[in-house]
N, C-alpha and C positions, 0 to 999 in steps of 0.2 A: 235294276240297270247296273253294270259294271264300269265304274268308272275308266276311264280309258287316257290316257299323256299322249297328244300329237307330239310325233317327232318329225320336221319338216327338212326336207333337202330340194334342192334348185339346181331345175338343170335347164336349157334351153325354150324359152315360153312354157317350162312345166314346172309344174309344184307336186312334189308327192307326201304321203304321208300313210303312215302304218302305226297301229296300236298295239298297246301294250295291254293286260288285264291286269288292274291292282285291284287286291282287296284288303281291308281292313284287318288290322290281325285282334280275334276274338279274346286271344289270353283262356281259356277256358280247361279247367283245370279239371282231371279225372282222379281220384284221389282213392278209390278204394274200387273193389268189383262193383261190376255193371254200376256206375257212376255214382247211389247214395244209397244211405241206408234201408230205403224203400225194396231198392234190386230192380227197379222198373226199368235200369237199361236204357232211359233219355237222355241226351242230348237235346237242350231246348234253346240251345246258343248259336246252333249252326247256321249261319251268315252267309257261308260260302257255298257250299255245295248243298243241288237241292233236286228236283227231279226234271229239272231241264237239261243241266251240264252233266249230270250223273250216265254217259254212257260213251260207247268203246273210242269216239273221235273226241272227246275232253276229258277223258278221266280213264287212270291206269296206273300200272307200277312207274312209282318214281324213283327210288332206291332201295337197297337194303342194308339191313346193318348186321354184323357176325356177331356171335356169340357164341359160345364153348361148349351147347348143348340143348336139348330140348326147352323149349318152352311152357310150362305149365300155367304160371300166375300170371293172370291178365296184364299186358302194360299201363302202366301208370304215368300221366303228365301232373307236374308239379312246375307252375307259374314263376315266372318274376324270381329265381332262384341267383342269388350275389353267389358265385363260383370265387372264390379267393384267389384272384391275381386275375379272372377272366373276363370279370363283367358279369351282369343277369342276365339269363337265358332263362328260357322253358325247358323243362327236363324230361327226358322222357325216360323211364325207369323201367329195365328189365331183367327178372330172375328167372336163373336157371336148377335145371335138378342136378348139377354137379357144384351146386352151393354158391354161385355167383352172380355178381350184382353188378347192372353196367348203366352207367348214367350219362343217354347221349343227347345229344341236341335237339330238340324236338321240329324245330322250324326249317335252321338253316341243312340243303343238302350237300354245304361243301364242307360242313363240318363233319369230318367221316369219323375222328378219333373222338373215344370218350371221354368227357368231362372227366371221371370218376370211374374206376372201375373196385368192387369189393370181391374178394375169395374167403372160404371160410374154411378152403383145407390146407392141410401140406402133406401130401403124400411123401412116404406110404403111409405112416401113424396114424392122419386124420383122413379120410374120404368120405366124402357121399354114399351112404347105404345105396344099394344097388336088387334089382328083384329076386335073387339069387341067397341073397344073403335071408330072406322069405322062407325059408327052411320049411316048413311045413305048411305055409297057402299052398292054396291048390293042387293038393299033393305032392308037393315038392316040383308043383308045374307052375309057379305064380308070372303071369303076363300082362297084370293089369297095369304094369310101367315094364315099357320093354326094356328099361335099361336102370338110370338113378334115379331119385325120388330125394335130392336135398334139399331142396326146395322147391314145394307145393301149392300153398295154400296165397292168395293175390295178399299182399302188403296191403298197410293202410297206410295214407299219410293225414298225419295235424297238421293243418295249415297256420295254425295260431301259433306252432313253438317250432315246425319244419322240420317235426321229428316222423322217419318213418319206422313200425313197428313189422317185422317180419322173423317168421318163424325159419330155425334152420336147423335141420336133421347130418344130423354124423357118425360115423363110424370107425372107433380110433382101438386104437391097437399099443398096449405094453408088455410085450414080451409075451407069450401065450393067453394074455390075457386080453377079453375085446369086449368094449363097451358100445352101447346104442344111447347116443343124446340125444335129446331136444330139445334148442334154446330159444326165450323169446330176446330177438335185437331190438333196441332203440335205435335210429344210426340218424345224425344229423347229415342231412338232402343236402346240402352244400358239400360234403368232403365224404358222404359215406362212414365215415369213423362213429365209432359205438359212441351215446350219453354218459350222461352219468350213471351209474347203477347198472348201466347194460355192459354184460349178457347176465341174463336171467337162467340158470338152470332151468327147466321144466320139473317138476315134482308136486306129486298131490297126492290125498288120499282122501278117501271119505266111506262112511259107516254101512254096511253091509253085511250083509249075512246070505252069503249066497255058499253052495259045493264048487265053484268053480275056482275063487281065487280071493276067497273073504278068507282071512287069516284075523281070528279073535276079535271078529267081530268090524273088521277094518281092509278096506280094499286101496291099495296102494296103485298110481297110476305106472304104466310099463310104456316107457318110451321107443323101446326093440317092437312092438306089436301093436300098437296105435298110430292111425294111421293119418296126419294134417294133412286135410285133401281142402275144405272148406276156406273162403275168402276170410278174414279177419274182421273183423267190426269194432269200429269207436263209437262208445256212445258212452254220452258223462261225465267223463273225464276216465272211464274204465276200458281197455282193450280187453275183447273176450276172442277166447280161439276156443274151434270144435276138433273131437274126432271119430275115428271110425275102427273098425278094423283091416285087416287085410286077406280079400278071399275068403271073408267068413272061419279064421284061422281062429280058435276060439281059445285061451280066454279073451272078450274083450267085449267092451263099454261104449255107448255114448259117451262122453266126456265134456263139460264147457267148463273152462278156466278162467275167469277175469282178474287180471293185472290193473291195479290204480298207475296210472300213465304220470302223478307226481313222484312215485315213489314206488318202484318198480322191487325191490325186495319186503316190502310190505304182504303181509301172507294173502293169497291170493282168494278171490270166492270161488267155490266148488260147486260143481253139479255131478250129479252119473244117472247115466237114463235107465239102469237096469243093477241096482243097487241089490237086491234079493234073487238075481236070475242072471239071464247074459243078455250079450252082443246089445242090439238097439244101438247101433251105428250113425254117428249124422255125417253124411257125407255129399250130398247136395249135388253130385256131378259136379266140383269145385266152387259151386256160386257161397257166399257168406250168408250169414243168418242176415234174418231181418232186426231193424231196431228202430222205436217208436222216439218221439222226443221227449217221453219219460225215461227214458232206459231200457225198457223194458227190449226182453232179448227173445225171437223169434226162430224155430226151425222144426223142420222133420226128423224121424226116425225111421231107420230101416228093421230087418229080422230081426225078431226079438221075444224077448218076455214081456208080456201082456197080465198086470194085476194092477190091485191099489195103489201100488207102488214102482212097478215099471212101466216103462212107458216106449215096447217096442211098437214097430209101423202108427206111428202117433205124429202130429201137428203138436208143439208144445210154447206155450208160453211163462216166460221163465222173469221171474222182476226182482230186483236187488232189496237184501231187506237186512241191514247190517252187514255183519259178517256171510250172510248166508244167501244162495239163491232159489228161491222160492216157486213152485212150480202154482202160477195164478191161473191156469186155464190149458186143457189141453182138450184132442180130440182123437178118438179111436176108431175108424170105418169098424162096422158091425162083421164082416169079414176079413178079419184081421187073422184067422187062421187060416184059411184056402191063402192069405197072401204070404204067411209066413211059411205056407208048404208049398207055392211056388216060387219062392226066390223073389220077391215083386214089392222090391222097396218102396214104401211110400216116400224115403228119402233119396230115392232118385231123383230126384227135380226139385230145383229152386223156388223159392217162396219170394212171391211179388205184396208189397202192399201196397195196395190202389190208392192214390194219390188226393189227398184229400177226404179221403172215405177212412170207418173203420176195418175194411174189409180185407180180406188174404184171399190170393189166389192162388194155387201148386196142384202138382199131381205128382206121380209116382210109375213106376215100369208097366204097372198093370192099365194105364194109359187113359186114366181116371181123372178130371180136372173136381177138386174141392172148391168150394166158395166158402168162406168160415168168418166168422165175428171175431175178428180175433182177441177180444175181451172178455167172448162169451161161446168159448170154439163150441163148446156143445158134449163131450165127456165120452164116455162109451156108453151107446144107445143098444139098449137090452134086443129090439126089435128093427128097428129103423135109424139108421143114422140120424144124427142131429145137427146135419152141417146146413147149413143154407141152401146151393146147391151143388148139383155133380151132374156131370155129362162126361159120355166114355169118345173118347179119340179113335175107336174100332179099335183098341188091342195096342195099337202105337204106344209105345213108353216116351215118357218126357223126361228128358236128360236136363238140357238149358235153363225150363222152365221159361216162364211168360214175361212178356216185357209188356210196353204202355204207351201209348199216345193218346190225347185230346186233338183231335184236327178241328178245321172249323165250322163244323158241321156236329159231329158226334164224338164218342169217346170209344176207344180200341184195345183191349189185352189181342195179344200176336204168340202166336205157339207154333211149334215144327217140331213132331214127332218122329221116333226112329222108324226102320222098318218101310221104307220107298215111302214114306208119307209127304203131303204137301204142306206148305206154310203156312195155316190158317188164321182167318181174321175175325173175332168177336166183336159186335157191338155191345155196349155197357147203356143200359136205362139209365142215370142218374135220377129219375123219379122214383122208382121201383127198387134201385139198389141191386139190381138182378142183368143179368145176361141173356140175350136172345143165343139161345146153347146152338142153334145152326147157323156154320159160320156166314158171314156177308160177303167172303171172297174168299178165294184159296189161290196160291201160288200154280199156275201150269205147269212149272218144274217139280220135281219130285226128288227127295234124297237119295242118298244112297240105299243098300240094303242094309239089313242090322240097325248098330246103332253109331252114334248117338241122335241123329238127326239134324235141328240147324240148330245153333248158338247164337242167338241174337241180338240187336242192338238197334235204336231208335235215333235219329238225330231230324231236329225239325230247325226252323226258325219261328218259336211258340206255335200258336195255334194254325198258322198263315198257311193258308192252301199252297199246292204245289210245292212245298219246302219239305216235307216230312216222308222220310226215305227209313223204310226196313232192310237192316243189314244182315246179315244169315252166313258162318260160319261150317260150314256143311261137309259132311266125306261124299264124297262126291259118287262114287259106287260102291264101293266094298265098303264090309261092316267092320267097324274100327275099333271094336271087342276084343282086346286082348290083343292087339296088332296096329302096326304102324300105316296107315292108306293113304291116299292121295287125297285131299282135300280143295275146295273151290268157293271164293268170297261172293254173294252174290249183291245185290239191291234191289229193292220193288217199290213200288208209290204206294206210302203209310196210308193214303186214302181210298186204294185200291190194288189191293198185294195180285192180283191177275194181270199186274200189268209188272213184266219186269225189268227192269231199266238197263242194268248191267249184268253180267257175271266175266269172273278169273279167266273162264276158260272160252270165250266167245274168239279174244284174242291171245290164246296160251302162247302163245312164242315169247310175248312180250306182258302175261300179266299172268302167269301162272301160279300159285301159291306154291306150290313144292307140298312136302308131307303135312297133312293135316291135325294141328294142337287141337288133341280130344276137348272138348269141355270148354274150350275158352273162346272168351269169347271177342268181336272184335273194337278194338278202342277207335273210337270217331269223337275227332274233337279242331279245330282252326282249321278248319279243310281237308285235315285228313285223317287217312284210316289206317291204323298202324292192327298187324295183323301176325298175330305170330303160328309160328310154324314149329315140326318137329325135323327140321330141315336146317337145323344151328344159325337161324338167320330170323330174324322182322324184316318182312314188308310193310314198306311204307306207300299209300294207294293217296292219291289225289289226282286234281285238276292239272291236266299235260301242258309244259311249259310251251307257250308262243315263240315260234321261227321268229330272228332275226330277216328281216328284208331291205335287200340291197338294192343301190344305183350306179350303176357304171353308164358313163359314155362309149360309144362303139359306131364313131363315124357321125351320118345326119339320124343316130336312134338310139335312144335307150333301153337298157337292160335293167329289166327288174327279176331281182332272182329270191331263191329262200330254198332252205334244205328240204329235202324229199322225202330223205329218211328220218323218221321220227317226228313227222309230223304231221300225222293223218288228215286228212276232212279241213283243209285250209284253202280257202277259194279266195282270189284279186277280186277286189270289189271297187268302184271306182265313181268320183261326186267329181261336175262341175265349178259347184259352187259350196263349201264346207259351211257356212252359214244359212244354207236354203237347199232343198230338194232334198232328195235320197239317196240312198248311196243302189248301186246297180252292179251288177255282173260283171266285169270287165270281160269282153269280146274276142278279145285274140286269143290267139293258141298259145296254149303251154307247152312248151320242149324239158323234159327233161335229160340233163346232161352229168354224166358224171356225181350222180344223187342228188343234182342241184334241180329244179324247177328254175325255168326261164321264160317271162316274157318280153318278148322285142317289138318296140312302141318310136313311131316314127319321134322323129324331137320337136317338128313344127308344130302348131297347135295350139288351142288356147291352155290356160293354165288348169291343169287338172291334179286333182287327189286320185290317192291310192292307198286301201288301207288291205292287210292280210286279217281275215276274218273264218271265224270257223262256228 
């Protein structure tokens, strides 16, 4: 039930009265991609919006905020944040690929200027590497960022020290000389400005003997040619970042680096996924690895070398063991050639772990869903794979990867593949451990062509029927492969994805997304959905604000009016007695005048309510 404030005015034998909708503010903080270390992509706080108010007459674009440039890294809310001279707000945090950080008000929408705004160049000297500067991806055609790529990969925040850690790529210039950096920032969430110790150069190296870029024994990390695509993960007290390459632009590594978050020039742990051989890429379609509440560090690989000792198109799990990172379990599909001779990363799709379980879910381009132990993934099986199970998507590659819900009935993983594919709903056994592999419902809407398909996101209130809404990030038709598309936010009932509650473009004049942010996906949290674009703007989507409703006298009648414009599906509803009965239709006609809606109501009469309801 929505709480409601009578507001009463008096006019001749009448009483009226109009409501307001208040709701509770949730505080509920998004601190890293898809909400926690799992990747399951919940929201299990959501109070306000739910699959009743979720469509085109209460919920839409409510504002937007500018910023200087694409969007790659998910937005981030950070709670309860003391601004020095402002007061606590909630923050909502957004990075761009021309190296910029903007910290604006999460809540209120008349607070349009940023809290905080961070830059990490100064042209010309310093800029954002840009696709161009890609020299040799894609034959000197590289499109996979149509423009700059300074920052990529989604920030994490500690909420215990309100430190955020994000990576930032550069490209500076002295005098015919040009350098490619990679730095890790600490930046205190109240003012933006670097910690202690921070910035971090990027530099690593670790032992190898491969023809490609092993130099005596020793392979040195290349900041110009790896590529932070992957979300950040804290776990332990340890900040770890992945990478990838660019376009298959070879030399280049999987790479995991982890930084101790006391003491940030402390020499870092090292990984490389292809130590004796190449590439094995992690790159996730930007989702972060997974992390257990040992530490222990979760992801995929893409094309690679495949031995004892490398570990391309692999599931890998990786655990801290002093200075060093120790590879405790991985898994190799038995077809790991056909997928390295068609381009068909198994690290194209993000790694979910099921919530409560020891289990992993993910798949990869070749549109293949794993099920894996992730204690005991299962190795490279001589004949047969050794994963728990697989079921194929028909061909659809998985970009987003799977998200999660428990409703109150049964338990849900949700996927939306590229390729016209629909949003598919898994039931999970919790007795069996296992998946019924055909789905329980599918989306009637269908993606675009190509890729990536949908980017998802779950918000419920716990397990409570009717509350729990799948949110879908989508190119809406054209395939978003090396090119900028139009994009569309959709929602569906988490307990039944065939039924869809909303989409952007039902009412595009007034809810349209603009250019569609590949990969990212959308942040739901206090009632809203903040959704970023390649169109140098966040949209911010919730519950549409309630018309003011007026009384004027006009002679022996009153005039009850409310705006027209902007505020759809609003009907006069009208009670005798505000203690007893129900409230009913109000009977007369509506004139609309000059955008106003107008009812004219004689003045005699007993005393009656009036409330605007939608």
């Amino acid at each position: 039930m929505v709480p409601r404030i009578p507001i009463l005015m008096r006019a001749p034998l009448l009483l009226f009265v109009f409501s307001l909708a208040l709701t509770a503010r949730a505080d509920v903080a998004v601190l890293t991609q898809h909400n926690d270390n799992n990747r399951d992509g919940m929201n299990l706080n959501e109070t306000i919006l739910n699959t009743a108010n979720v469509n085109t007459n209460s919920f839409g674009l409510l504002y937007t905020r500018p910023v200087d440039d694409q969007i790659y890294a998910q937005p981030l809310i950070m709670t309860n944040v003391a601004i020095p001279g402002q007061g606590s707000h909630n923050l909502l945090i957004l990075c761009t690929v021309n190296d910029s950080i903007y910290a604006y008000d999460a809540d209120d929408p008349t607070v349009t200027n940023a809290y905080w705004t961070r830059s990490f160049i100064s042209p010309p000297k310093i800029v954002a590497p840009v696709n161009t500067d890609m020299t040799g991806a894609c034959s000197g055609n590289y499109k996979d960022f149509s423009g700059g790529f300074g920052i990529v990969g989604t920030p994490v925040i500690d909420p215990a020290t309100g430190t955020m850690y994000v990576v930032v790529r550069t490209k500076e210039s002295s005098g015919s000389i040009t350098n490619y950096a990679q730095s890790l920032h600490a930046l205190d969430v109240t003012t933006g400005l670097d910690t202690a110790n921070s910035p971090v150069l990027i530099n690593a190296t670790f032992p190898g003997n491969n023809s490609v870029d092993s130099v005596g024994g020793i392979i040195n990390f290349d900041p110009y040619k790896h590529n932070q695509r992957p979300g950040l993960v804290l776990a332990n007290g340890m900040v770890y970042i992945t990478w990838a390459g660019h376009c298959d632009w070879t030399p280049y590594h999987g790479w995991v680096i982890g930084y101790n978050t006391s003491n940030l020039l402390q020499a870092p742990l090292v990984f490389n996924s292809s130590p004796n051989g190449d590439q094995a890429g992690i790159w996730m379609s930007n989702q972060g690895p997974v992390a257990d509440a040992d530490g222990n560090i979760y992801f995929s690989t893409g094309n690679g070398s495949v031995d004892a000792v490398d570990l391309g198109e692999a599931f890998v799990k990786l655990t801290p063991d002093g200075p060093n990172l120790d590879v405790a379990s991985f898994f190799v599909p038995t077809n790991y050639n056909s997928l390295n001779g068609g381009d068909l990363d198994i690290s194209c799709g993000g790694l979910l772990l099921i919530p409560n379980t020891s289990l992993i879910l993910s798949g990869g381009k070749a549109g293949t869903l794993y099920l894996l132990n992730k204690d005991n993934m299962g190795g490279l099986g001589a004949v047969t794979n050794n994963d728990l199970q697989e079921w194929s998507l028909g061909g659809h590659s998985i970009h987003g990867g799977p998200v999660w819900w428990t409703g109150p009935t049964n338990s849900f993983a949700y996927i939306w593949g590229a390729s016209s594919d629909h949003l598919r709903q898994y039931q999970f056994n919790t007795n069996t451990q296992t998946f019924n592999t055909n789905t329980v419902a599918q989306s009637v809407t269908k993606g675009g062509s190509g890729q990536p398909g949908g980017i998802l996101a779950v918000t419920a209130n716990g397990s409570n029927a009717n509350t729990g809404v799948v949110w879908a990030s989508l190119n809406t038709t054209a395939n978003a492969n090396q090119a900028v598309v139009a994009g569309s936010l959709h929602a569906y009932d988490a307990q039944n994805v065939s039924r869809e509650l909303w989409n952007s473009d039902l009412l595009s004049s007034r809810d349209a997304i603009g250019n569609f942010a590949k990969f990212v996906a959308p942040t739901v949290a206090n009632g809203k959905v903040y959704m970023a674009t390649f169109s140098n703007r966040l949209n911010v989507y919730g519950l549409l604000p309630h018309p003011a409703l007026s009384v004027a006298i006009s002679g022996t009648s009153v005039v009850l009016s409310w705006p027209a414009n902007g505020f759809p599906g609003f009907t006069l509803q009208t009670n005798a007695n505000l203690g007893a009965g129900a409230w009913s239709g109000d009977n007369h006609s509506v004139v609309t005048v000059n955008g106003t809606n107008q009812v004219t109501i004689p003045a005699a009469g007993a005393a009656t309510y009036y409330r605007l309801i939608r």
